[in-house]
C-alpha positions in Angstrom: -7.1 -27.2 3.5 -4.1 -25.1 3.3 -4.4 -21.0 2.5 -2.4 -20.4 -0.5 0.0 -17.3 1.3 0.9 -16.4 -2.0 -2.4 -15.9 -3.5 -3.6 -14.0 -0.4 -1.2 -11.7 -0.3 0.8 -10.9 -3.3 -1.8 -10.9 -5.9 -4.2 -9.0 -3.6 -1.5 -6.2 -2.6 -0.1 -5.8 -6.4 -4.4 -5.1 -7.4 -4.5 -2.9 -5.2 -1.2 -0.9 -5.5 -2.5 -0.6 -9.2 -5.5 0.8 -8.5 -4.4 3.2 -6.1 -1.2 4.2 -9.1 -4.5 4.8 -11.3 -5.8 7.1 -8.8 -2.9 8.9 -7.9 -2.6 9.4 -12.2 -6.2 10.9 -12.1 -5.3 13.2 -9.1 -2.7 14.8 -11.4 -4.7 15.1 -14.0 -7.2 16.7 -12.0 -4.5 18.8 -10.3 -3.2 20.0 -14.0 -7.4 20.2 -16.0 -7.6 22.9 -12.6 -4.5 24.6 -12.5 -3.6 23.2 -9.0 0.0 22.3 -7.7 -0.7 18.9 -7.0 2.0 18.9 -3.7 -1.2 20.2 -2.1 -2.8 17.1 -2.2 0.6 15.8 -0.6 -0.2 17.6 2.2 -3.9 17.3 2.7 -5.4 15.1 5.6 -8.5 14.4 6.8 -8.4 15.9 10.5 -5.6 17.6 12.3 -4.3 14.0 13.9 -4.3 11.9 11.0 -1.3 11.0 8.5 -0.8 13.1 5.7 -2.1 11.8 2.3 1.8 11.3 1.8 2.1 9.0 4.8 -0.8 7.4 3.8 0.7 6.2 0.6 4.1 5.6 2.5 2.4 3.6 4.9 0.4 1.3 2.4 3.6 0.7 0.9 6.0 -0.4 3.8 3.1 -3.0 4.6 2.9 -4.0 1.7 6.6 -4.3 1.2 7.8 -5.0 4.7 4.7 -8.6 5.4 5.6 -9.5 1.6 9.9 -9.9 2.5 9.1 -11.5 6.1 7.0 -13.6 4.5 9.4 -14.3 1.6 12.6 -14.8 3.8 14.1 -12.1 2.1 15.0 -8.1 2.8 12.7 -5.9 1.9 13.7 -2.3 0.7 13.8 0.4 3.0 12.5 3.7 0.9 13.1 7.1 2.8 9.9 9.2 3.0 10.7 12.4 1.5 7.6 12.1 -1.5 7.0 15.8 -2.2 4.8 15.4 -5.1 2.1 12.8 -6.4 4.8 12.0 -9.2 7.2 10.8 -6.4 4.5 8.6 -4.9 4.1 7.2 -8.0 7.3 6.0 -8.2 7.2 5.0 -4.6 4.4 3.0 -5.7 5.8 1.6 -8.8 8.7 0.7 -6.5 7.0 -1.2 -4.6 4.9 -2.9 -7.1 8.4 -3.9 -9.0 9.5 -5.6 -5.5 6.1 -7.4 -4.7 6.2 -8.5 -8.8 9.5 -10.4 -8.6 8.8 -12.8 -5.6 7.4 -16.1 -6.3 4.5 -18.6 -5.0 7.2 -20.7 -4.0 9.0 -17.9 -1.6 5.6 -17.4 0.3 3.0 -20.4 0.2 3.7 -22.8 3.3 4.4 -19.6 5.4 1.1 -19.8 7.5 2.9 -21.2 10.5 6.2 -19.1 9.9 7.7 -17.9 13.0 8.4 -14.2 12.4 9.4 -11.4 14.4 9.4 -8.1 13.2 9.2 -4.3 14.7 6.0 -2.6 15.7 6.7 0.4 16.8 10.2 -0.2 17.6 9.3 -3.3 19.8 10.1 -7.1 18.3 6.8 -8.5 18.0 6.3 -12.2 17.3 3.7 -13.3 14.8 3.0 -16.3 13.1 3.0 -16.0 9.0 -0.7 -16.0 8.6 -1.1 -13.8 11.6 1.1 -11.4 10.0 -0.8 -11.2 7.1 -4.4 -11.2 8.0 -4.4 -9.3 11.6 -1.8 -6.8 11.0 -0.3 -6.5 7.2 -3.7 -7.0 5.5 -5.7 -4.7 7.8 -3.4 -1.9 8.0 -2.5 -2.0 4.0 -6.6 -1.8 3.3 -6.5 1.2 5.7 -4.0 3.2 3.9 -5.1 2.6 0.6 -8.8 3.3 1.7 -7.6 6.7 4.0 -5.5 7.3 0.9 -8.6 7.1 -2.0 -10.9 9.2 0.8 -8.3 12.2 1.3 -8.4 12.2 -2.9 -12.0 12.4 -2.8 -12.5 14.6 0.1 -10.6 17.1 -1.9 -12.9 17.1 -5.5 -10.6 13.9 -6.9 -13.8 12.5 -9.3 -12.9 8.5 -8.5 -15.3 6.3 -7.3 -15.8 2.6 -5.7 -14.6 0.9 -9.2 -11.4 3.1 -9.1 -10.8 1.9 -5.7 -11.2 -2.0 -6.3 -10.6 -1.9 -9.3 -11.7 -2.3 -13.2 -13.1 -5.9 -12.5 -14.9 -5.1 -10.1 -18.3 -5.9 -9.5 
């Protein structure tokens, strides 16, 4: 049986971005209900050697973005990383979600055994398509959305597990 790439990828990262535009939008509501610039949630980490929560959004993004366009045969944007304020990672976000949104099942499913090779860390690395997505795109996108929801709620953010996955979830 044959993985649907599509379905395990696109769907999953467009749920997720969603969620995680829904906690950003409660962050700045919390920010405003308190009186707080919200560019200090921008900032905010969880220890001294971690990416900010900035980067953390940036980074869920460009996996995101960057597996879904290897995967499709196709380009995927390059967005600078100069978000100074939840708004701009919003839009960063919605972006993102606008880019994942117009590629099709047809782009993507039969990309399991894809040859790819992309950058890590400025090295060409080769992967196979489903290798890309479930040992590096997949794992890294969960850890920045999850690194993203904890800096929120580390810092008085009132979201919870169902914010996180979603309103369907159970």
């Amino acid at each position: 049986m044959n993985i649907s790439m599509y379905n395990a990828s696109i769907p999953v990262m467009i749920r997720m971005l969603g969620n995680l535009e829904t906690i950003l939008d409660k962050a700045i509501a919390h920010a405003g209900a308190r009186k707080i610039d919200d560019a200090a949630f921008v900032e905010s980490r969880l220890f001294p050697d971690m990416f900010t929560f900035a980067r953390q959004i940036q980074q869920a993004t460009d996996h995101a973005r960057n597996c879904a366009g290897a995967l499709a045969g196709v380009e995927s944007p390059a967005y600078e990383m100069n978000e100074k304020s939840i708004a701009d990672l919003i839009g960063r976000v919605e972006k993102t979600l606008a880019f994942l949104k117009g590629l099709n099942a047809a782009q993507i499913d039969g990309t399991d055994t894809k040859k790819l090779t992309i950058k890590v860390m400025g090295k060409d690395t080769d992967f196979v398509g489903i290798d890309l997505l479930q040992n590096r795109a997949l794992p890294n996108f969960y850890f920045h959305v999850t690194t993203a929801y904890d800096i929120l709620r580390v810092n008085g953010i009132e979201i919870g597990k169902r914010d996180f996955m979603g309103a369907t979830a159970q």
